[in-house]
N, C-alpha and C positions, 0 to 999 in steps of 0.2 A: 762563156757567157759574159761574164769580165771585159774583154775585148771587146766582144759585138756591141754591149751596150758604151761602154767609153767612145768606139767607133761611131756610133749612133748620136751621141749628145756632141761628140765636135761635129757631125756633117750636120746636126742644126744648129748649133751655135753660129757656124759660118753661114749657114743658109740664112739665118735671122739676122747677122751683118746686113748681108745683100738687099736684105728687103728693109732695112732700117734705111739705104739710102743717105740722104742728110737729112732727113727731121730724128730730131730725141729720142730715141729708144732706151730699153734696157730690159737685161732678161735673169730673172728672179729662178731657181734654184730650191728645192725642195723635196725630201726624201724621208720615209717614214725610217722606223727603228731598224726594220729589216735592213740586213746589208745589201748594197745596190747588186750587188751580182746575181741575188734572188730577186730582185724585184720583180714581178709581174706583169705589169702592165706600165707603161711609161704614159704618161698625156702631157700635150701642149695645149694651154689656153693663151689666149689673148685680151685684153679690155679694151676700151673703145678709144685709148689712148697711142693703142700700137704695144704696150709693153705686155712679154711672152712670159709666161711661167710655166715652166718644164718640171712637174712634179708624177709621185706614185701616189699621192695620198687622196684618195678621192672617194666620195660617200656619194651614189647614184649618179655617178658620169659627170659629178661637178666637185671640184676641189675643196678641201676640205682645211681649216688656220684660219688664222687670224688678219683680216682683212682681205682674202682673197673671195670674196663674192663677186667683186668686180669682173675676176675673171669668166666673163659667159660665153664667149667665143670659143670651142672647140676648132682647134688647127689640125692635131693630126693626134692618131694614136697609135701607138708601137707593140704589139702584143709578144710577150715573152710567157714560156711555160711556167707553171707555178714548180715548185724542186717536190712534189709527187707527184708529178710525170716522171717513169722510169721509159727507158729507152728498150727497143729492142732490136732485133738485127734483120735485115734482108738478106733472106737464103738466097739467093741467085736473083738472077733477071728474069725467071719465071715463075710461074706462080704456085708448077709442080713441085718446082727443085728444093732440097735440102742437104747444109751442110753435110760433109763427108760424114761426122761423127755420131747424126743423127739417121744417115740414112736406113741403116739395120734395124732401126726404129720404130719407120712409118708405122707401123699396123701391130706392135708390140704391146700397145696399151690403149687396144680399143675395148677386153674387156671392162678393164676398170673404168675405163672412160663411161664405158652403158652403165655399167653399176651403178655408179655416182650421179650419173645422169638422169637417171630413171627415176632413182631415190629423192632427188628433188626438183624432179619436172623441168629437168634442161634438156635442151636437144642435142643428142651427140652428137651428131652431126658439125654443129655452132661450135661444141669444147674443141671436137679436133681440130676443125679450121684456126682456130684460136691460139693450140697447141702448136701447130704448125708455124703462126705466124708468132709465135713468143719464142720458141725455144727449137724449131725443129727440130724437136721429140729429142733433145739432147734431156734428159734428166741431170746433169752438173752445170748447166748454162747458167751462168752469172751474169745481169746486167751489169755496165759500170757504175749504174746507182744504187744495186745491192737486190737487184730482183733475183731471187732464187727458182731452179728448178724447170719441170718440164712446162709451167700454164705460170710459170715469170713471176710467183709471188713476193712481194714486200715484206718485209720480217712485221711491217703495222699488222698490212694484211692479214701473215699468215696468223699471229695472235688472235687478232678480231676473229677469225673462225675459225677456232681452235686447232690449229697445226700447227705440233710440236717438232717437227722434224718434214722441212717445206723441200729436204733431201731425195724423200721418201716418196717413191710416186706414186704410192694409193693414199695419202697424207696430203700429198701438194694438189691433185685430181681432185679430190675428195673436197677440199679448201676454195678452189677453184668454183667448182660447183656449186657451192652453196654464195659464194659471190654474186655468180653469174646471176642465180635466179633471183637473187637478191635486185642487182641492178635490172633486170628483165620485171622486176614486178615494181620499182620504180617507174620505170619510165618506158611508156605503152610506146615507143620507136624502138625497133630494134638495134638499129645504126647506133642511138642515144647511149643504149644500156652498151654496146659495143665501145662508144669511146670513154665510157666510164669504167672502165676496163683499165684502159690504158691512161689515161689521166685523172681519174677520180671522181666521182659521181658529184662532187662538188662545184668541178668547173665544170660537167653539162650543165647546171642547175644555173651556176652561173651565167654563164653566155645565151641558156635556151635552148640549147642545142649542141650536135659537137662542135668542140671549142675550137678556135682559129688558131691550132699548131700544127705547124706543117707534119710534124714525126702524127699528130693523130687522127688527123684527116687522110694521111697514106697507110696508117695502120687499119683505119675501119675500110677502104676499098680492097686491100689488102685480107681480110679475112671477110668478109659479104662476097670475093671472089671464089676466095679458096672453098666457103661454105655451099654456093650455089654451082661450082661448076667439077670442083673433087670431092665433096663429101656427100652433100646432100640424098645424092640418087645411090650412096656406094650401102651394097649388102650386108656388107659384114656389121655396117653402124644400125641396122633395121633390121638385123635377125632379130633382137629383141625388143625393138621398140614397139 
């Protein structure tokens, strides 16, 4: 992240040479407390003088210190994941396939999937696809940002709904579920509660919708796929529904 955004503020830096041409320019520098490799969101303003300010600090799409009102021209804006968005993997280039270690898997924990399901008004159908596309049914899948288990919980996560061991896959299921319905009774789009899943219910709230990161915009087509076209109609998730 480091690199892209270092990358990112010299290919404007130089871009903003070019456009300074020969009248007076100059371009102001600005970052909240957070360290830059988390930053968020990056914006470029401009004032009516030509000079750029390249800051993260901004309160309703407008820069936020000490004399920068001037800046009201919006130039450009760079969207970075917030650091809970945790990542997760693509099983193959299809949308059946799943890692080797999962495959013994598939249909191992559609019990506990209904159970859980049932118990707080999710559709199993939704958890598997979701299981699928978090951990394919691997129960030891670790993100590199510390997502645990079969449905990918965050240690925040698994606290918030009491899972003491996010190891355990009637624990991590069970945890799962009680999120989902969580986010599904948030937010009347299904897609919405889907990318609050995978980036936090705060930046749908945020942006209005799912958020504009590439990893959660291919995660929600990504299980909306697996849910409507391998789960939804399959038997064994509707024997007891």
């Amino acid at each position: 992240m480091f690199v892209k955004q270092t990358r990112f503020l010299l290919n404007l830096f130089l871009s903003h040479l070019t456009s300074c041409s020969l009248l007076p320019c100059s371009l102001l520098l600005t970052f909240g407390a957070t360290n830059i490799a988390h930053a968020a969101n990056m914006y470029v303003f401009k004032d009516n003088k030509g000079q750029v300010l390249l800051t993260n600090v901004v309160n309703n799409g407008k820069p936020t210190g000490e004399n920068f009102s001037k800046f009201t021209q919006t130039v450009k804006v760079t969207y970075y994941p917030d650091t809970n968005v945790h990542s997760y993997s693509n099983w193959g280039k299809t949308e059946s396939s799943v890692p080797a270690s999962g495959s013994k898997n598939r249909n191992a924990y559609d019990n506990l999937i209904i159970t859980s399901a049932l118990r707080h008004g999710v559709d199993p159908a939704l958890m598997k696809a979701m299981m699928h596309t978090e951990s394919g049914f691997n129960p030891n899948a670790r993100s590199p940002v510390g997502a645990q288990g079969l449905m990918q919980l965050m240690p925040a996560t698994a606290r918030r709904f009491g899972v003491a061991n996010a190891w355990d896959p009637a624990q991590n299921i069970e945890g799962a579920a009680k999120y989902i319905k969580y986010l599904t009774e948030r937010f009347a789009d299904l897609e919405h509660a889907i990318a609050g899943y995978n980036a936090g219910e705060g930046n749908v709230s945020k942006y209005g919708g799912i958020p504009p990161f590439r990893e959660t915009r291919d995660y929600v087509k990504r299980v909306v796929s697996r849910y409507h076209n391998l789960y939804r109609n399959d038997p064994n998730l509707q024997a007891r529904h």
